[in-house]
KEVEX-551678 format. One record per atom (N, C-alpha, C): residue number from 1; residue in one letter; atom name; y negated, x, z. Coordinates in steps of 0.001 Angstrom, whole numbers, plus 524288, in hexadecimal, padded with zeros to 5 digits. Each point is the difference from the previous one (the first is absolute). Layout:
% KEVEX-551678
+-----+----+----+-------+-------+-------+
:   i : aa : at :     v :     u :     w :
+-----+----+----+-------+-------+-------+
: NUM :  A : CA :     Y :     X :     Z :
...
+-----+----+----+-------+-------+-------+
% end
This chain:
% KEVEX-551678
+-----+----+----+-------+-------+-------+
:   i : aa : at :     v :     u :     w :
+-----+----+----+-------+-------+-------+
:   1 :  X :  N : 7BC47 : 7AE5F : 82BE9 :
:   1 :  X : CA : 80056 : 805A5 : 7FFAF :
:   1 :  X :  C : 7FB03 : 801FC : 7FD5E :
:   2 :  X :  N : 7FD76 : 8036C : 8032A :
:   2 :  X : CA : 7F9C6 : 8024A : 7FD72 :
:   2 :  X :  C : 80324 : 80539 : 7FC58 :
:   3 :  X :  N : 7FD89 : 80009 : 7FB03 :
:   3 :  X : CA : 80085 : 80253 : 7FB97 :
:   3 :  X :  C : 8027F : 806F7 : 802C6 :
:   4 :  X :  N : 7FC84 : 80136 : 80493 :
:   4 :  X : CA : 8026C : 8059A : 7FFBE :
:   4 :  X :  C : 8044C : 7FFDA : 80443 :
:   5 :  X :  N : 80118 : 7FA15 : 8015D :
:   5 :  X : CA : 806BD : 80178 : 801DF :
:   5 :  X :  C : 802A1 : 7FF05 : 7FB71 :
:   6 :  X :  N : 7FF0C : 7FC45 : 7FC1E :
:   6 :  X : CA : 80228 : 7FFDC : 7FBCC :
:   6 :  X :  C : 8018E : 8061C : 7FC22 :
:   7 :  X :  N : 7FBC4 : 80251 : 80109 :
:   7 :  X : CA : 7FF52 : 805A7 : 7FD2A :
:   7 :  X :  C : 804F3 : 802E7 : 80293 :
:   8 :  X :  N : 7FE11 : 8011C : 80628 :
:   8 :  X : CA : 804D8 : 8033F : 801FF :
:   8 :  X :  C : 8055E : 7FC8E : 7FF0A :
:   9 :  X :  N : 800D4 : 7FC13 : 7FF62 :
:   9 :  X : CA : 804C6 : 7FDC0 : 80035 :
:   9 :  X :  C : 8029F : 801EC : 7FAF6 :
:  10 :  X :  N : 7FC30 : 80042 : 7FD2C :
:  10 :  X : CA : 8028F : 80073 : 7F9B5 :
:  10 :  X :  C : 80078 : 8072D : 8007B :
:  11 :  X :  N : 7FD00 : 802B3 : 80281 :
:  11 :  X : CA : 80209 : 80648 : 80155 :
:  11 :  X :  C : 804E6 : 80105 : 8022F :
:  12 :  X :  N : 7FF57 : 7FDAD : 8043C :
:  12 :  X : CA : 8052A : 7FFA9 : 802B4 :
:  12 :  X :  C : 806A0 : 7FEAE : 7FD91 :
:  13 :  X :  N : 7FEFB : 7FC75 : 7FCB2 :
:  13 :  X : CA : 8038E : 7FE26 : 7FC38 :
:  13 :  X :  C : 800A2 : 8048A : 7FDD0 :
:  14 :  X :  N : 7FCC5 : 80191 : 7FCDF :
:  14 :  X : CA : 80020 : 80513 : 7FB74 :
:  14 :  X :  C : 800E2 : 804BC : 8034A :
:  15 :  X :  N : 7FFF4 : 8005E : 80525 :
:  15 :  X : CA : 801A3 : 804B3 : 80308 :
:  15 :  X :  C : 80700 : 8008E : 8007A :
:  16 :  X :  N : 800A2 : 7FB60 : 801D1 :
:  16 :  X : CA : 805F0 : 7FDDA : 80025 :
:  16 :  X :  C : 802EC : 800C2 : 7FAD9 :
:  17 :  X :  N : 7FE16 : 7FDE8 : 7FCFB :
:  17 :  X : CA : 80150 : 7FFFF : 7FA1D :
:  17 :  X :  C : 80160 : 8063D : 7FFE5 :
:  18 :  X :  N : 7FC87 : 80297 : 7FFB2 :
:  18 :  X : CA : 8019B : 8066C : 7FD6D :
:  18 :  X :  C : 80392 : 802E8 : 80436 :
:  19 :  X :  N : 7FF7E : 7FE55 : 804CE :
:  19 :  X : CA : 801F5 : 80170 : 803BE :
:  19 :  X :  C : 8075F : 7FE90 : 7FF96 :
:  20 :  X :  N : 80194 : 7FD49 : 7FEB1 :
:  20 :  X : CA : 803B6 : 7FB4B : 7FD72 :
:  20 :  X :  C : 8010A : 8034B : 7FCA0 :
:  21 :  X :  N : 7FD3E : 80078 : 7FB25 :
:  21 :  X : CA : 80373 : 80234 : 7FBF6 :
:  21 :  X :  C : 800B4 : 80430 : 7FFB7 :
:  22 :  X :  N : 7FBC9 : 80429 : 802DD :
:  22 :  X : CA : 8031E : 8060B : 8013E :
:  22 :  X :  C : 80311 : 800A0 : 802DA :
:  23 :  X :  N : 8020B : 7FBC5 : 8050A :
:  23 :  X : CA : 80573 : 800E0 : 800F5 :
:  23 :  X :  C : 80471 : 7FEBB : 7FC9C :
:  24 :  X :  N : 7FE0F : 7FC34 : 7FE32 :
:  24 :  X : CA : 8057C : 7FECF : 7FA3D :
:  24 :  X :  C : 7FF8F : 804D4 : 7FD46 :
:  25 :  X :  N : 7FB4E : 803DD : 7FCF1 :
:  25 :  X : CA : 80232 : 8049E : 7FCC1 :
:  25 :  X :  C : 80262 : 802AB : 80336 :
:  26 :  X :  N : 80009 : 8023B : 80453 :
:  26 :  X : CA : 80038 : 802A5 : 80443 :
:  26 :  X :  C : 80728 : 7FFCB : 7FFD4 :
:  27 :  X :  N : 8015F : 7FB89 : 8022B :
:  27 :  X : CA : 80569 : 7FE03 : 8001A :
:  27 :  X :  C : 80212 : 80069 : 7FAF1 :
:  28 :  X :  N : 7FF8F : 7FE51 : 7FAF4 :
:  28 :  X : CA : 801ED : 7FFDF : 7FB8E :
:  28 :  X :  C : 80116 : 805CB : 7FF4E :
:  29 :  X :  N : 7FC1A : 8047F : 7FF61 :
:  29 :  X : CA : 7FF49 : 8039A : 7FEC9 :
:  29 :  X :  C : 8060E : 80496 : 802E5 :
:  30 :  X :  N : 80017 : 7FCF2 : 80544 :
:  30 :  X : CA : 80369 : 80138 : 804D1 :
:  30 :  X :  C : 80488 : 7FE4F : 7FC86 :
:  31 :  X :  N : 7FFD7 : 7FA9C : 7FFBC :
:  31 :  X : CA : 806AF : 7FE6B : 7FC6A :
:  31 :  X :  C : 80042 : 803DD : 7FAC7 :
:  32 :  X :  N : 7FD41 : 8008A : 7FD6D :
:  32 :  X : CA : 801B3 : 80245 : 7FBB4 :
:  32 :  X :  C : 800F0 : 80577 : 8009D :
:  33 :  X :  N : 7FE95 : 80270 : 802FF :
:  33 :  X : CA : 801CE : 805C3 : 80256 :
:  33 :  X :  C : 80637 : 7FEA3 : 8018C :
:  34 :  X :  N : 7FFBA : 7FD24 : 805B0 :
:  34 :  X : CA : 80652 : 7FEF8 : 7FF81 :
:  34 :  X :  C : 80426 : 7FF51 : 7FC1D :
:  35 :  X :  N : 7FE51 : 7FBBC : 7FDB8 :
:  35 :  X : CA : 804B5 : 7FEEB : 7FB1F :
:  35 :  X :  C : 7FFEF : 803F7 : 7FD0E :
:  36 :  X :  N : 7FB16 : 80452 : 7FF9A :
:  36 :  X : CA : 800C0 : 80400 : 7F9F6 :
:  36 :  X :  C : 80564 : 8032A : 80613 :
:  37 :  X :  N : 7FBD0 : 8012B : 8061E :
:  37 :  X : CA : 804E0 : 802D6 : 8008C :
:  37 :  X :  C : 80643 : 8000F : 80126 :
:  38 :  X :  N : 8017B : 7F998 : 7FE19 :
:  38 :  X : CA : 80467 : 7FDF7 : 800A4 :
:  38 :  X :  C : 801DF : 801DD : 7FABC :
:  39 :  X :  N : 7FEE2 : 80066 : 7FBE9 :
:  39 :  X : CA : 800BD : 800EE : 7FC24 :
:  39 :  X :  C : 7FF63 : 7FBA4 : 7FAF2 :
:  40 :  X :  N : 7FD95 : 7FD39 : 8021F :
:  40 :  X : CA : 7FE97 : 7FAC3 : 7FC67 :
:  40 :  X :  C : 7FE70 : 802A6 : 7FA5D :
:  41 :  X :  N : 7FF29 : 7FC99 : 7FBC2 :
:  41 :  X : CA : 80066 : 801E3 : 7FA11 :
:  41 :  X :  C : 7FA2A : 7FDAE : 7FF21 :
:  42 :  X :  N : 7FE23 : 803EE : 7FC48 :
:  42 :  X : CA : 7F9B4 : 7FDBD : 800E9 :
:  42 :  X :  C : 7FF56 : 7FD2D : 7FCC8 :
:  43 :  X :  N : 80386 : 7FAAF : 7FC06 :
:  43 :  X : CA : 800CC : 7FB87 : 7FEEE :
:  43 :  X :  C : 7FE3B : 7FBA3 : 805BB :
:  44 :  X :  N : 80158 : 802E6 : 8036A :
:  44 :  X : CA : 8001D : 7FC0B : 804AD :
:  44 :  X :  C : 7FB96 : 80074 : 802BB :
:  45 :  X :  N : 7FD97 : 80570 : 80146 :
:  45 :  X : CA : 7F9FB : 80098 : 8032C :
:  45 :  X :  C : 7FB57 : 800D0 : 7FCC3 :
:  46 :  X :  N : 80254 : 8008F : 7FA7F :
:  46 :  X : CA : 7FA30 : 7FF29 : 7FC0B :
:  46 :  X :  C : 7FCE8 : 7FA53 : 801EC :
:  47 :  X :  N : 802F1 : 7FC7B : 7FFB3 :
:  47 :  X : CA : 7FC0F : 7F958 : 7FEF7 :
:  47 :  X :  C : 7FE18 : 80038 : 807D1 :
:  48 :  X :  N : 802B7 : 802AC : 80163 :
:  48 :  X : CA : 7FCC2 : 7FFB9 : 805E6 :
:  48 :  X :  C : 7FB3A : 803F1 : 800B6 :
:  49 :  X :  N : 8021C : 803C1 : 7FCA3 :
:  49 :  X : CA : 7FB34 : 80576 : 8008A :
:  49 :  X :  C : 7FA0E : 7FC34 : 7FD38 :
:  50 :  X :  N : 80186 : 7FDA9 : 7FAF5 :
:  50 :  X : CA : 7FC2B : 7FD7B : 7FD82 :
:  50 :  X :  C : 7FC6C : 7FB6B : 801F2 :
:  51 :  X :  N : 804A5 : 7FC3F : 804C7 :
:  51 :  X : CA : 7FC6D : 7FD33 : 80202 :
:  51 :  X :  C : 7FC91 : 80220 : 801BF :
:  52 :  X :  N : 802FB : 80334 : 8051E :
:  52 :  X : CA : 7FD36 : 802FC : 8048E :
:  52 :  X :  C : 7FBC4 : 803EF : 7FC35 :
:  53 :  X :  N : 7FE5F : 800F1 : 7FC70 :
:  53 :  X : CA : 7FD88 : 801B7 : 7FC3F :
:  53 :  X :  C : 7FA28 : 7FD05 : 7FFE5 :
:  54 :  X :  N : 8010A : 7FBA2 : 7FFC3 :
:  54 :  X : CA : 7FC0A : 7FA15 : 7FD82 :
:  54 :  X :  C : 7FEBE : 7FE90 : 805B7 :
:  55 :  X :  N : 8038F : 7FF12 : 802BB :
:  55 :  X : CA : 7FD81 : 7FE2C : 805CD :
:  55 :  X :  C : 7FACF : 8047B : 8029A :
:  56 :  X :  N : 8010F : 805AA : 7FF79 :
:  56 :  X : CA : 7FDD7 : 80359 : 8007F :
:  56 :  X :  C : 7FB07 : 80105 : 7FD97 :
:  57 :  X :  N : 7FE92 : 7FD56 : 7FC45 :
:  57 :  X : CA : 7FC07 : 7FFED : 7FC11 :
:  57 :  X :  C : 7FDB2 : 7FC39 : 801FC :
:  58 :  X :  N : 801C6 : 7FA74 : 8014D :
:  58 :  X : CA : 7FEFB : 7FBB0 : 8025D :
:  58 :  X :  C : 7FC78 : 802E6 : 804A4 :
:  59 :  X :  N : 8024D : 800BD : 802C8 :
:  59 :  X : CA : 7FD5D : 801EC : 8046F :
:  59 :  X :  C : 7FB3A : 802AE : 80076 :
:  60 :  X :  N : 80025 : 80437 : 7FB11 :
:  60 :  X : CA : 7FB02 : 803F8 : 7FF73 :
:  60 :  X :  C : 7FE34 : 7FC8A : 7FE0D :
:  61 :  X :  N : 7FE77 : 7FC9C : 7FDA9 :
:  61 :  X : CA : 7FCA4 : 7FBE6 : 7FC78 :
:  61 :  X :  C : 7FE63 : 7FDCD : 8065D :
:  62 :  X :  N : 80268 : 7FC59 : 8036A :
:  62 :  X : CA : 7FDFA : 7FD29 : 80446 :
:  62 :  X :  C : 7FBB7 : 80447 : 801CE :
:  63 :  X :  N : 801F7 : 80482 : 802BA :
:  63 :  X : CA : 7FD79 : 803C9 : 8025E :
:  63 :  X :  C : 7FC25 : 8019B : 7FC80 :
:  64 :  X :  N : 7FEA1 : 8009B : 7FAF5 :
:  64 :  X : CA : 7FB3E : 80066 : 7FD8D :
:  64 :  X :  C : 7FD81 : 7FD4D : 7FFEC :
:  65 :  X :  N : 80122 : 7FA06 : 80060 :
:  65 :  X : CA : 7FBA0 : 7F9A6 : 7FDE2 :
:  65 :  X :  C : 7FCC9 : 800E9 : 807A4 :
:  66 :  X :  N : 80465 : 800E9 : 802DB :
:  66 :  X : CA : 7FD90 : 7FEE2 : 80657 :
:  66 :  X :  C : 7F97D : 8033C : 80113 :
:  67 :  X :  N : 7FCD7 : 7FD6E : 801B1 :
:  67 :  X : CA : 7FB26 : 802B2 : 7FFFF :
:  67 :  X :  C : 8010A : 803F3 : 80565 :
:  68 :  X :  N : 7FD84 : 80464 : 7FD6D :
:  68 :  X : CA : 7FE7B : 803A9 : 80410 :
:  68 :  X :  C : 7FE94 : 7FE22 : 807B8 :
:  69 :  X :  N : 80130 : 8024A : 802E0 :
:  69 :  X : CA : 7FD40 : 7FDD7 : 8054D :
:  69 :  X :  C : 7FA05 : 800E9 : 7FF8A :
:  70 :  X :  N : 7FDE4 : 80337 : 7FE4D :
:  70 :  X : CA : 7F957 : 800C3 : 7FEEA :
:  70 :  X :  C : 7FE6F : 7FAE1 : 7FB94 :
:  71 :  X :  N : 8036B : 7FE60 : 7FDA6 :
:  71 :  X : CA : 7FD09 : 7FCF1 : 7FCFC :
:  71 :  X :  C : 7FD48 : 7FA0E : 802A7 :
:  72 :  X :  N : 7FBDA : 7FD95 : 7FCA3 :
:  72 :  X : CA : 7FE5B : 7FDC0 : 8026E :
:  72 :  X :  C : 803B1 : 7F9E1 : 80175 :
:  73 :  X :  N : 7FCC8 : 7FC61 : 80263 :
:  73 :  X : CA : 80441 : 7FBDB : 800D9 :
:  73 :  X :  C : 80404 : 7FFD8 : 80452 :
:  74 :  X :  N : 7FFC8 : 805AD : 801CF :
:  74 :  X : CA : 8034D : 800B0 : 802B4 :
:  74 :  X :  C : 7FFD2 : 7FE88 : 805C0 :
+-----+----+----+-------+-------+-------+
% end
């Protein structure tokens, strides 16, 4: 493998990756609307609001480290 399939391979990964976990906030965000509008007790959708909280942060962190398309290397 020459270094800049290696490069895109490791983009591609990191495309998937963020791609991946904004459907998980996406969905979580979806469940915890339901259960609040089932009437769930927010003992029960706090520790999900909080993951889906951290995963979400997760994500903006991936999407910040990813280099620009203008940048070089590319």
């Amino acid at each position: 493998m020459t270094p800049h399939e290696a490069s895109a391979l490791m983009q591609a990964r990191a495309s998937a990756s963020e791609a991946f976990g904004s459907l998980q906030v996406l969905l979580l965000r979806d469940l915890v609307t339901r259960l609040k509008g089932q009437g769930q007790p927010a003992e029960r959708t706090l520790p999900l609001e909080a993951c889906t909280d951290q995963l979400e942060a997760a994500v903006r962190t991936l999407r910040a480290r990813r280099p620009s398309p203008s940048s070089p290397g590319r």
